[in-house]
N, C-alpha and C positions, 0 to 999 in steps of 0.2 A: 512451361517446363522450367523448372529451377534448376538453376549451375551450382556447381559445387562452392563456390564462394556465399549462395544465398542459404544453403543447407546449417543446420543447427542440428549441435549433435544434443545426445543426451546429457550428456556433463553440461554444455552450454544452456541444455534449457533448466534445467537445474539452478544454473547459476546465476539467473533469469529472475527465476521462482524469488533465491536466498535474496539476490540483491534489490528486487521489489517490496520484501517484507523486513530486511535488517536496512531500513534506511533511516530517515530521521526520527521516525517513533520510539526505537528504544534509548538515543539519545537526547531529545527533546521531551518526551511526555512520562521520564521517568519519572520524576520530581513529581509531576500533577497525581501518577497513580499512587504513588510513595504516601501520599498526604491524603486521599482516597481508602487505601488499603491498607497504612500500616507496613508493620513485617509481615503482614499475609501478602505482600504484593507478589509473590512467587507463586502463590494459591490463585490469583487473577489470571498472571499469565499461562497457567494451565488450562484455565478454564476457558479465554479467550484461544488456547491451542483445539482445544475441544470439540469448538462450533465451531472453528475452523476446518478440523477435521472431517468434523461431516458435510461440511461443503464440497470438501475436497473431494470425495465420494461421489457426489453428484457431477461435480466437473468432469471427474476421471472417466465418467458412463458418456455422461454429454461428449467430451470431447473427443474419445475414441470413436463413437457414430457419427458426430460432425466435426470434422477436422477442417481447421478453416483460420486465414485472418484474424477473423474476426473475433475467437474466444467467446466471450459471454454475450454479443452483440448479434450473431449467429444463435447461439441458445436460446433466447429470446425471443427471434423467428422465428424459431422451430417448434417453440412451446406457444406461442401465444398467434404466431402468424403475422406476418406485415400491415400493419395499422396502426393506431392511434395506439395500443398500451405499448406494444414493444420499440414504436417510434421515442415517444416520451420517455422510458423509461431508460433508452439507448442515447438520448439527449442527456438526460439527469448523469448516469453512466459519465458520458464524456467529461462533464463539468465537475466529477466528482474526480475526473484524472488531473485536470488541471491544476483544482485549486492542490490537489496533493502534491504535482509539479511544484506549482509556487511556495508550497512548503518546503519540503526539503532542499530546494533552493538558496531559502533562505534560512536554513539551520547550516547550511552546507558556508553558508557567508559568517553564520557566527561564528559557526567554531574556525575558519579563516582567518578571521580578523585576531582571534586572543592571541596567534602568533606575533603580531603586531603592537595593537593595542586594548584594553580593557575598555575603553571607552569610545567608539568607533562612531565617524561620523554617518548619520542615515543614512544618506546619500551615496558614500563611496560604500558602504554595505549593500545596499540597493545594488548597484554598479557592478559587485563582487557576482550577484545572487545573478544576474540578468546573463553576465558574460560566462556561467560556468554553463547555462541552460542553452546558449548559442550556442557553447564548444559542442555539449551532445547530441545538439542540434543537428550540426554539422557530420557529427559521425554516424549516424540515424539517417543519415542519404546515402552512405556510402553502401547499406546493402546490410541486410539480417546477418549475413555471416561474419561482418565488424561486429555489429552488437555483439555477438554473442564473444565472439572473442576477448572482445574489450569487458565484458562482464566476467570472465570465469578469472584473468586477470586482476581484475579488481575484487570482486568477492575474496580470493584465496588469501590476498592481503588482508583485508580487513576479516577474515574468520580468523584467521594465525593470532593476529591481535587483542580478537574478544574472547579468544578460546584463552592465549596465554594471562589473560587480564583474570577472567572467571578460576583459570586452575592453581595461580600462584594467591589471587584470592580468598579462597576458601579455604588457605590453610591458614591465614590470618582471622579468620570472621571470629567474632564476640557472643558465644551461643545465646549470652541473656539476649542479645538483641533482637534472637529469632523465638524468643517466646511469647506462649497463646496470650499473655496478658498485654503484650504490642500489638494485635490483631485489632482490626477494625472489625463493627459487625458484620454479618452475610450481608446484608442489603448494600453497604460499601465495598464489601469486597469486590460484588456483583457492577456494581456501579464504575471501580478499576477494573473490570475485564470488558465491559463495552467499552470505556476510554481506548483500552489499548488497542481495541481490535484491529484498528486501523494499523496496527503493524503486524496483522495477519493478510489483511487484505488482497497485497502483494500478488500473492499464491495462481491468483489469477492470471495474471501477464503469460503464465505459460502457455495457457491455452494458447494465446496469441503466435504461439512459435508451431503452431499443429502443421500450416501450411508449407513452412519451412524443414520440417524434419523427414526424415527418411519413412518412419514408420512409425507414425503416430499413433496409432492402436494400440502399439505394444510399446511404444517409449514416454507416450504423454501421461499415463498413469501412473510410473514409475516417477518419473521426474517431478509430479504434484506433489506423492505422498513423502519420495526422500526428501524434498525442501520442505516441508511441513513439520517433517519429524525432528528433521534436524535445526531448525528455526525453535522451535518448542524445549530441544533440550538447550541451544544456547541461551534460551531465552530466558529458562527458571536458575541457571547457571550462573548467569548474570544477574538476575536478582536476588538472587540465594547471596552472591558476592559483594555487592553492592549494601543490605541492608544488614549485614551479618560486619561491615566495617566502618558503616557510619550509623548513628540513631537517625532516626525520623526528623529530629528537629536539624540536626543538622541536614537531611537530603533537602529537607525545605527551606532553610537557606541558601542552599547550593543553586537551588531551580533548574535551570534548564541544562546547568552542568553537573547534575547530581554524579553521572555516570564517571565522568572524569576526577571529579573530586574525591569517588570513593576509589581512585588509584593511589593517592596522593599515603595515607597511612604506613603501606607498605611497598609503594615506589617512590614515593615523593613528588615533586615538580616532574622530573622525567616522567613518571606515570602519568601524572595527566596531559604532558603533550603526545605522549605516545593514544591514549586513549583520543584527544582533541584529533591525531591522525586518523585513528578508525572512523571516527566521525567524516572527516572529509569526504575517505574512501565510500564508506555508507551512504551517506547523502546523495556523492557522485553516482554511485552505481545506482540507486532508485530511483535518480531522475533519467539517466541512460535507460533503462527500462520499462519506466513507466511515460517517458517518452514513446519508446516502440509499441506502447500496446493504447496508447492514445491515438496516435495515428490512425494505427492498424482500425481502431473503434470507429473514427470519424470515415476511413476510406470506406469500412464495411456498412456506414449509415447512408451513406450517399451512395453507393451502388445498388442501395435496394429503395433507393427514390425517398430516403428520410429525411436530407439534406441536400444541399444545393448542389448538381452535378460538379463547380467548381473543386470540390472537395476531393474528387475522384480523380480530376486531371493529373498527370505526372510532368511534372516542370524537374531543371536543375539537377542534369545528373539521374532522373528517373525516380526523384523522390515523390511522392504523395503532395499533395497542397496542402493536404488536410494537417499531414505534418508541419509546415508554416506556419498556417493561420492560427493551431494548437500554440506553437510557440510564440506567436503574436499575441495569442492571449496570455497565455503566462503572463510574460510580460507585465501583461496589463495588470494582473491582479499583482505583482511584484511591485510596480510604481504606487500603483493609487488604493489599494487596497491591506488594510490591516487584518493581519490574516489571525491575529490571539483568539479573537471568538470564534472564528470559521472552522479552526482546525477541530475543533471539539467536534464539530458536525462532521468532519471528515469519518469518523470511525461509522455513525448513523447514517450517512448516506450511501454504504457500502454494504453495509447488515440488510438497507433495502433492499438493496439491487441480488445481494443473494440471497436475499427469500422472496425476491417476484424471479428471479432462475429458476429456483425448486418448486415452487407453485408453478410456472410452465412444464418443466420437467413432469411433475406427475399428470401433464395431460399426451404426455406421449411415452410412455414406461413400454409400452411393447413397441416401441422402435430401440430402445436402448439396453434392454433389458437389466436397470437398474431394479433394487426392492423398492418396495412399496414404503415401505417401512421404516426403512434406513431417512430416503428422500424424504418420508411427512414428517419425521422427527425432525431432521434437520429444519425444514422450515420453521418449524415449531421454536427451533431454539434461535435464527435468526430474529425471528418476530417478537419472542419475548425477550431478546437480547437488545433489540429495537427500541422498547417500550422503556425496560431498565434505563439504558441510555438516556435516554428522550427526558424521563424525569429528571437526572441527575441534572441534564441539561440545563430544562427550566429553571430549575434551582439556580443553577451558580449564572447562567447565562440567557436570559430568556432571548434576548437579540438572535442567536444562534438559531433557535430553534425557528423564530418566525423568518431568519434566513433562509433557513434549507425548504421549511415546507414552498415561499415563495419560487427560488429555485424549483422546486420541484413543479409547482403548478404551472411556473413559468414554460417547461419544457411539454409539458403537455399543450399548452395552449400555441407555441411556437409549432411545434407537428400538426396539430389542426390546421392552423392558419395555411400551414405551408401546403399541406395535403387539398385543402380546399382550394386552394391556386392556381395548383397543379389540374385538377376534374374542371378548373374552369379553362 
């Protein structure tokens, strides 16, 4: 039975949702869709709003009939059943929290550091990136009811921020900027809305909150679609703002501070440490929550015998292990791991995971009573959203790609292994 300190309200899981998908991808990977997409970069992030959408619809079904920990790690069960694909796929899943962990972690240290210096040593960057992932560490034991607190907190700062960034922006933007002959073609355009997806992805962690809310039936579909919608409209707000004040060549200059530097015209310096703020807040709140819903992932793998009962145990205050070991890995890909080519794969290994949900899903529609319709489309557009991706990939980064399938194969072959250990 849950106490009222573990309870999440609606606004909390909301702010769950916003602070899972506004994390380091709209500050980090503007610049990469910027140079992708042109001034259509606002035409990607609809589009990537889109296929997000209709997952959100599948979730919303799923998650109101299985309210659970677990989110999409439970769906999975339920569509496919406890074995070898929803094992695998529930492994892939966690490792695709992680490396996202160690991302924003480490976006969360760059923009840190420009308070400081332009030129920051690896090391004490590193250092920045590991000690912000302990602090939510730490806060992620004390109980779903901090999280959510500490997230409605954090998001409302950093929306005030991107809202007031987008609305004082757009009355500055340069309309030749945003005309059709700055446009990349569709196949690029298509190519920046798998990049970005990964800062839809997000959208998920809610589920994670089903266990903890009062009435999830009726609050966890609400909370999906209003963080969706409203993630979608900051999201073309800020691009609309963003390339409507700088050209193209200069966001690709800027790189990974495109965001900030299109403050700079009509804030100056002040506007980009104001934006270099939202940044912090961003980063912190997606690693706070996607902290929680890594956990949540590995607690609900190992209680259904997918991972090593250690995973399950609760140490420290009644935390999860699994939460540890998750942050021991961080970690690890923070030290020794260069994450520039992996993050690409971050947005593709999540397009996976929700098109093997909705391919389960459609094998149990009369438990949920989602449409037919709505759910094959959806898959349909993960999949081809998948493939887009994946070329683009090969293209600029083949490494990547032969990363994640390995990763992936790897998590299958570790659930065999382990499954077969177990019957012996």
């Amino acid at each position: 039975m849950t106490t009222q300190n573990s309870q999440i309200s609606l606004l909390a899981a909301i702010c769950i949702g916003i602070g899972g998908m506004i994390g380091a991808g709209i500050f980090s990977i503007l610049g990469v869709v910027a140079q992708t997409s042109g001034a259509a970069m606002w035409l990607s992030f609809l589009i990537g709003g889109i296929v997000a959408l209709f997952s959100t619809y599948s979730y919303a079904k799923l998650g109101a009939t299985f309210p659970s920990a677990g989110g999409a790690v439970q769906f999975l069960i339920e569509g496919w059943g406890i074995g070898n694909i929803s094992g695998g796929i529930n492994l892939f899943m966690w490792i695709a929290y992680i490396i996202s962990i160690a991302l924003y972690a480490q976006g969360f240290s760059a923009y840190f550091m420009t308070f400081f210096t332009t030129t920051p040593m690896p090391f004490i960057a590193k250092i920045v990136a590991i000690s912000v992932v302990v602090l939510f560490t730490g806060l992620n034991m004390l109980g779903a009811g901090s999280v959510g607190r500490a997230e409605v907190f954090i998001v409302l700062i950093k929306l005030t921020i991107l809202i007031c960034f987008a609305g004082i922006g757009l009355f500055f933007i340069s309309p030749q900027n945003l005309q059709m002959e700055h446009w990349s073609n569709w196949e690029h355009i298509l190519f920046g809305a798998g990049i970005l997806f990964i800062g839809y992805e997000g959208f998920g962690l809610i589920t994670n909150t089903a266990a903890n809310m009062k009435n999830p039936s009726a609050s966890l579909p609400k909370a999906l679609y209003i963080s969706v919608f409203i993630v979608i409209a900051i999201y073309i707000a800020v691009s609309v703002a963003v390339i409507g004040n700088l050209s193209t060549a200069q966001i690709n200059q800027a790189g990974d501070y495109a965001l900030a530097e299109a403050a700079k015209p009509f804030l100056g310096m002040m506007g980009f440490k104001l934006i270099a703020i939202a940044a912090l807040f961003s980063t912190a709140s997606a690693i706070n929550a996607t902290l929680f819903g890594a956990a949540n992932v590995s607690y609900m793998i190992a209680r259904d015998n997918e991972l090593p009962e250690d995973f399950d145990r609760s140490r420290w205050k009644n935390a999860p292990e699994g939460l540890l070991i998750t942050t021991l890995l961080v970690i690890i890909f923070i030290l020794f791991f260069d994450l520039a080519g992996v993050a690409m794969m971050g947005s593709g290994a999540f397009l996976f995971i929700y098109a093997a949900v909705n391919a389960g899903h459609l094998r149990i529609l009369d438990k949920t009573g989602a449409r037919k319709s709505i759910v094959l489309f959806s898959l349909i557009l993960c999949l081809a959203m998948f493939c887009i991706l994946e070329i683009y990939t090969y293209q600029k980064s083949p490494t990547a790609v032969y990363t994640m399938i390995c990763l992936l194969a790897g998590s299958f072959i570790i659930e065999k292994i382990y499954r077969s250990r177990q019957k012996q």
